[in-house]
One Martini backbone bead per residue (centre of mass of N, CA, C, O) as a GRO file, in nm:
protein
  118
    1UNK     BB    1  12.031   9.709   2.000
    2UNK     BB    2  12.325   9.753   2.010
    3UNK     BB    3  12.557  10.009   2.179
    4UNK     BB    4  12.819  10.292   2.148
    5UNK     BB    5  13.081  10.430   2.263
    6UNK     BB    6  13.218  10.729   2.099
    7UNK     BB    7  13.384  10.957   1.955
    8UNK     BB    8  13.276  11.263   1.805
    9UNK     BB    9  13.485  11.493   1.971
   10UNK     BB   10  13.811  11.706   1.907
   11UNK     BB   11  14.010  11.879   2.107
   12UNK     BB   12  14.334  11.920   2.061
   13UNK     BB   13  14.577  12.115   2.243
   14UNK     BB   14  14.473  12.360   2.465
   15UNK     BB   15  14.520  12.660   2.620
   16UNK     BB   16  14.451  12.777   2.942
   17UNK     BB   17  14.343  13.110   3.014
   18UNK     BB   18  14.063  13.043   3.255
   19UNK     BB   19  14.007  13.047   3.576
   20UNK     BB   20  13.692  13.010   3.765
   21UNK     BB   21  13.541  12.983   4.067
   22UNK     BB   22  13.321  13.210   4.034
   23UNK     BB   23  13.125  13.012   3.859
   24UNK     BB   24  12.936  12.777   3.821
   25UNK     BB   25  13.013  12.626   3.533
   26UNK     BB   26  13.238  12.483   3.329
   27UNK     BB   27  13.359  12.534   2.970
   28UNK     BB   28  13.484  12.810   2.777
   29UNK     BB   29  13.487  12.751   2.398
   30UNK     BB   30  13.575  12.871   2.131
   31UNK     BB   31  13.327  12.865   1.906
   32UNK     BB   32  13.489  12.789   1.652
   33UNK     BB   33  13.566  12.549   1.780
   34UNK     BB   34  13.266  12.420   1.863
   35UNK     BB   35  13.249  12.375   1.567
   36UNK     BB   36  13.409  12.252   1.463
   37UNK     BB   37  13.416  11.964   1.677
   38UNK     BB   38  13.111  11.932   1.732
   39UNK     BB   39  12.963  12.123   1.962
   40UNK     BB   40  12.780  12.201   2.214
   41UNK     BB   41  12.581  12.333   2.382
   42UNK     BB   42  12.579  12.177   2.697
   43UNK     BB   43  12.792  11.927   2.657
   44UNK     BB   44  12.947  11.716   2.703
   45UNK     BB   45  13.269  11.680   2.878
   46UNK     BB   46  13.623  11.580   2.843
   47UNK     BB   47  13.900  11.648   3.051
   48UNK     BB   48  14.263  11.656   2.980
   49UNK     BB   49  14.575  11.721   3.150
   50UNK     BB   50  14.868  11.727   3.057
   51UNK     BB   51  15.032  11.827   3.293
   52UNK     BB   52  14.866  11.669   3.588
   53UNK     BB   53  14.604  11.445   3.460
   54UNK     BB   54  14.347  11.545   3.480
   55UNK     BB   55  14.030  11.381   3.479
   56UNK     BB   56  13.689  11.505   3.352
   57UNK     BB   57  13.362  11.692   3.395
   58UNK     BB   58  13.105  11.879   3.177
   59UNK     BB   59  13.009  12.150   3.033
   60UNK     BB   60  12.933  12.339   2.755
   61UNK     BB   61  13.034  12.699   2.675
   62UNK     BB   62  13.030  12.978   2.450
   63UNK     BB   63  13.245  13.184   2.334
   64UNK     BB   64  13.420  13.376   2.177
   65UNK     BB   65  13.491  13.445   1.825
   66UNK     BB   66  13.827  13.431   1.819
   67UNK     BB   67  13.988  13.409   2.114
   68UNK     BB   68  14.089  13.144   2.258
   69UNK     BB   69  13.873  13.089   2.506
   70UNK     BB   70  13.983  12.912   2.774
   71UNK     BB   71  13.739  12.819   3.048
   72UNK     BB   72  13.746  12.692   3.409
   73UNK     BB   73  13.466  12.670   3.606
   74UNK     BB   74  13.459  12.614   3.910
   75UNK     BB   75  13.547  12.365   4.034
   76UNK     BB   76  13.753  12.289   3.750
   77UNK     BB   77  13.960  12.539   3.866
   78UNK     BB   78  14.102  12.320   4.028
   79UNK     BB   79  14.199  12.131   3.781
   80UNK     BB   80  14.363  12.385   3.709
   81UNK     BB   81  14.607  12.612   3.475
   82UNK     BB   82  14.683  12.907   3.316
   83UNK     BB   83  14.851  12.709   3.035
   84UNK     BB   84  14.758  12.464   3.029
   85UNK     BB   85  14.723  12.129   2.860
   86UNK     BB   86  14.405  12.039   2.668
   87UNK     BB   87  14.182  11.808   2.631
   88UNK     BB   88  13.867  11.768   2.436
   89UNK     BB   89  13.577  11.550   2.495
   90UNK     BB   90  13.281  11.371   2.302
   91UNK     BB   91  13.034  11.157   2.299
   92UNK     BB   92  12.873  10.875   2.128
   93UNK     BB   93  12.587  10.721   2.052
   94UNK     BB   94  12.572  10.393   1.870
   95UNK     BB   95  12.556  10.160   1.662
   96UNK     BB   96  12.761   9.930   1.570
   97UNK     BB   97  12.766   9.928   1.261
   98UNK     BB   98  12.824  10.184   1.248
   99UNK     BB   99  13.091  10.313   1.409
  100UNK     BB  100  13.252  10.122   1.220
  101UNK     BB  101  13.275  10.428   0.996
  102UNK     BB  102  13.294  10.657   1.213
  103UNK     BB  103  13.393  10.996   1.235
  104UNK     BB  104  13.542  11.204   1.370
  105UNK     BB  105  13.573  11.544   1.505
  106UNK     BB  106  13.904  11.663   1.473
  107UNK     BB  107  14.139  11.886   1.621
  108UNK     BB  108  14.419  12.116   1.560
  109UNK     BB  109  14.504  12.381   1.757
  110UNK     BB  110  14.683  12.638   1.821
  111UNK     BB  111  14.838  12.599   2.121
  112UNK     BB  112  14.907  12.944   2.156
  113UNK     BB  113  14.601  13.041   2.057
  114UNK     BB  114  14.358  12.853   1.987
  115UNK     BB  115  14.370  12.813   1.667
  116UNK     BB  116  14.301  12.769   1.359
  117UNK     BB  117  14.492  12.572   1.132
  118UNK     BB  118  14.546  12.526   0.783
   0.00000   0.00000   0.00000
C-alpha cells in the first residue's frame, strides 16, 4: 500500500528565546506547546527560520511548561538568532486514502510571549 508523508504538527511563527552551542543538540520547546501541537519528546522536527531563511532539522526535547522557551541547542544554535521567528513542523507517514482526510495539529502562539492564545 502507497504511503505519503504529510505535515502531522506544526507551531507556527515563535520567536528564539536561546540559542546554546554547548548543549548536545535538539530544540527545546515549552511542553504546554509541544502538548498543543502534538509532537512528541524526541521527534524529529524540521525548522524554517524565517528571518534569515535557514532550513533544518533537529529532534524536540520538552521545555518548562508555559515558558515560552524556544532554545536551539548544539549545531542548530549557529542556525539562527534570539528574536528571530521560526516555524516548527513534524510529519507523519499515512495510507494515501487516510492522508486524504487527515487534519494536523496547527497552532498559532502568540508570538511575542510563546503561548498559546484563546
Amino acid at each position: 500500500m502507497m504511503q505519503v508523508e504529510v505535515l502531522k504538527s506544526k507551531i507556527h511563527r515563535v520567536t528564539v528565546t536561546e540559542a546554546r552551542l554547548d548543549y548536545i543538540g535538539s530544540i527545546t520547546i515549552d511542553q504546554e506547546l509541544m502538548d498543543a501541537a502534538n509532537i512528541l519528546p524526541g521527534e524529529h522536527v524540521y525548522i524554517v527560520d524565517n528571518n534569515n531563511g535557514e532550513r533544518f532539522e533537529t529532534y524536540a526535547i520538552p521545555g518548562e511548561r508555559k515558558s515560552g522557551v524556544i532554545c536551539l541547542n548544539g549545531a542548530a544554535a549557529r542556525k539562527v538568532l534570539p528574536g528571530d521567528v521560526i516555524i516548527i513542523m513534524a510529519y507523519g507517514r499515512m495510507p494515501f486514502d487516510e492522508a486524504r482526510s487527515f487534519k494536523p495539529s496547527v497552532i498559532f502562539p502568540d508570538t511575542a510571549t510563546n503561548r498559546l492564545v484563546d
